[in-house]
C-alpha positions in Angstrom: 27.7 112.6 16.2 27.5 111.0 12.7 31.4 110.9 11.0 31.5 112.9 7.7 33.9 112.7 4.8 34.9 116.6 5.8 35.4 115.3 9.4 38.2 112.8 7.9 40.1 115.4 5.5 37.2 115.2 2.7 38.4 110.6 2.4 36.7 107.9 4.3 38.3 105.0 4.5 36.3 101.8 4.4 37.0 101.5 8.4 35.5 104.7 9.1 32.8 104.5 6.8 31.8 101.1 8.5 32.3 102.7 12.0 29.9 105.5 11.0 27.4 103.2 9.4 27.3 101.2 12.6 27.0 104.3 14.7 24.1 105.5 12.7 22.3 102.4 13.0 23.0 102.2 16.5 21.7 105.4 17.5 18.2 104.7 14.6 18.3 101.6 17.4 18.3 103.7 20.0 16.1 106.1 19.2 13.4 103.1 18.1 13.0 101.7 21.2 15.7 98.5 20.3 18.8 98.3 22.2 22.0 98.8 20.1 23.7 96.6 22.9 21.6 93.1 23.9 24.5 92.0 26.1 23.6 95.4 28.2 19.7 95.1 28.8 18.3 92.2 30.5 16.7 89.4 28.2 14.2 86.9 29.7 13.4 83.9 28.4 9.7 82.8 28.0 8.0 79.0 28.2 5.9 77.7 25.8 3.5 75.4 27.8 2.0 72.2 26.9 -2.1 72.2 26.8 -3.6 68.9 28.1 -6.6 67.8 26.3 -7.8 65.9 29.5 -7.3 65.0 32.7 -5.8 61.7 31.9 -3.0 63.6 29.8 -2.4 66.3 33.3 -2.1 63.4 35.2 0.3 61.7 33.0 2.7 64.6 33.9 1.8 64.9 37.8 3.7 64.0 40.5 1.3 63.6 42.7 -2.9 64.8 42.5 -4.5 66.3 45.5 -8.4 67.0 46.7 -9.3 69.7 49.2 -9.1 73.3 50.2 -7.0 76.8 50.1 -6.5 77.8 53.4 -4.7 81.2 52.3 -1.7 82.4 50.3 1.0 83.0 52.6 3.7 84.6 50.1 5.9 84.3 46.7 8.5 82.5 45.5 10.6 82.8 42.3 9.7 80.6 39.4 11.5 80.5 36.0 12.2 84.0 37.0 9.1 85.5 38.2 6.9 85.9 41.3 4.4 82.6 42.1 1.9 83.0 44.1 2.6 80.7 47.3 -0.8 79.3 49.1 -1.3 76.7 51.8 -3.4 74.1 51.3 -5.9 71.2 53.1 -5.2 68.3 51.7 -8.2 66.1 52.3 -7.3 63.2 49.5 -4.4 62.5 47.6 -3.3 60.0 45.0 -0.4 59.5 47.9 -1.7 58.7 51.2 0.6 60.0 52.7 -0.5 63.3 52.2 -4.3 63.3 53.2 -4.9 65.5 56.6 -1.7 67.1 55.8 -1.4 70.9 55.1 1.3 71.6 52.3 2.3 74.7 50.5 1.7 75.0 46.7 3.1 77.7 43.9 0.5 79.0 41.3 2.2 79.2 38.4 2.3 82.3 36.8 2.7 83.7 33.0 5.6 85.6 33.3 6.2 86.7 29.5 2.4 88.4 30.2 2.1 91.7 31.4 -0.2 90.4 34.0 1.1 87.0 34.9 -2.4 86.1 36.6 -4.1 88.1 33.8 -5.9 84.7 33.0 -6.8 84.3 36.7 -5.0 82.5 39.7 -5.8 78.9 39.7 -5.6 78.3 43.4 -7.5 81.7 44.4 -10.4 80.2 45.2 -12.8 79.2 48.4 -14.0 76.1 46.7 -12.8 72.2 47.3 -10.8 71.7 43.9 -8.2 68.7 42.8 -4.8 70.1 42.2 -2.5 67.9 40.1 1.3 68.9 41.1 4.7 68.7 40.3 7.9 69.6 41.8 9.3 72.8 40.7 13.2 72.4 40.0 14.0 75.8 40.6 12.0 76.1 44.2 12.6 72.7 45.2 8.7 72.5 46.1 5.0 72.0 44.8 3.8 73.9 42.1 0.9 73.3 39.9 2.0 71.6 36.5 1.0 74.8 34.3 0.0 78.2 34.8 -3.1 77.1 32.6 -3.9 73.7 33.7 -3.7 72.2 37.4 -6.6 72.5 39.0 -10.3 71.2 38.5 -13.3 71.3 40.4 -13.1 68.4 43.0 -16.8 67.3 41.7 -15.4 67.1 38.1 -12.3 65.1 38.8 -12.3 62.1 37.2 -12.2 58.6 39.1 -9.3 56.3 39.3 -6.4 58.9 37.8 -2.6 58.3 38.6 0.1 60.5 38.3 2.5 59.5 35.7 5.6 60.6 37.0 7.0 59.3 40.7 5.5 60.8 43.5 7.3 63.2 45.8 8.5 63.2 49.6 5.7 64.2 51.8 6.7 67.4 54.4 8.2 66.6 57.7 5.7 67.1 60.5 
């Protein structure tokens, strides 16, 4: 219900003609699709993510770069706020020793401002030996690939002699 002059003995007062402004353009809000009230709708906050021009640049912000194969994904888990894809994995070489001949769980990254976060495709669902360059995830506390973009690369394309520019991470415990 808009407030009108009549409504207020034929006078508005400034008050009531700012209340009535701010319920009209409230309910033009509304009826737009916009909420009138931010503070009760739920707001999420999207990432802007770094490209890498090579694979020298990803590895400069890896923890740690693996070689071998996706065994199967074997879950979710939240990251910045949305569902990653969770896959174990066959390490067969890594920039750590430690880690070759070890199975460890990674999170593909998703896009979740997209309407499809794996509209651009799932980096780890594939059959085929590939090189994942990781990082640990904050949030999750485990291994997620450094982008949902850019992470993975054919093993046979991988480029000899790359080190991961940031300190590696604990191995799993057995």
């Amino acid at each position: 219900m808009v407030a009108r002059a009549a409504d207020y003995g034929g006078v508005m007062t400034r008050r009531a003609r700012r209340s009535a402004l701010v319920a009209l353009a409230a309910a033009a809000m509304m009826l737009s699709g916009c909420s009138a009230l931010p503070f009760l709708t739920q707001q999420q906050e999207c990432v802007s993510w770094v490209t890498f021009d090579d694979q020298q640049a990803l590895a400069a912000s890896a923890q740690l770069i693996v070689v071998g194969e996706v065994i199967e994904q074997v879950g979710t888990v939240d990251l910045l706020g949305g569902d990653a894809r969770l896959y174990r994995f066959e390490v067969l070489e890594a920039s750590d020793d430690r880690f070759a001949g070890l199975e460890i769980e990674i999170a593909s990254r998703s896009d979740g401002c997209a309407a499809d976060p794996y509209g651009f495709g799932d980096q780890l669902d594939t059959s085929a030996r590939i090189a994942v360059f990781l990082a640990t995830d904050e949030q999750w506390g485990g291994l997620a690939t450094v982008t949902p973009f850019d992470g993975v690369v054919a093993a046979s394309e991988l480029e000899p002699g790359l080190e991961p520019g940031l300190p590696s991470v604990a191995p799993p415990a057995p």
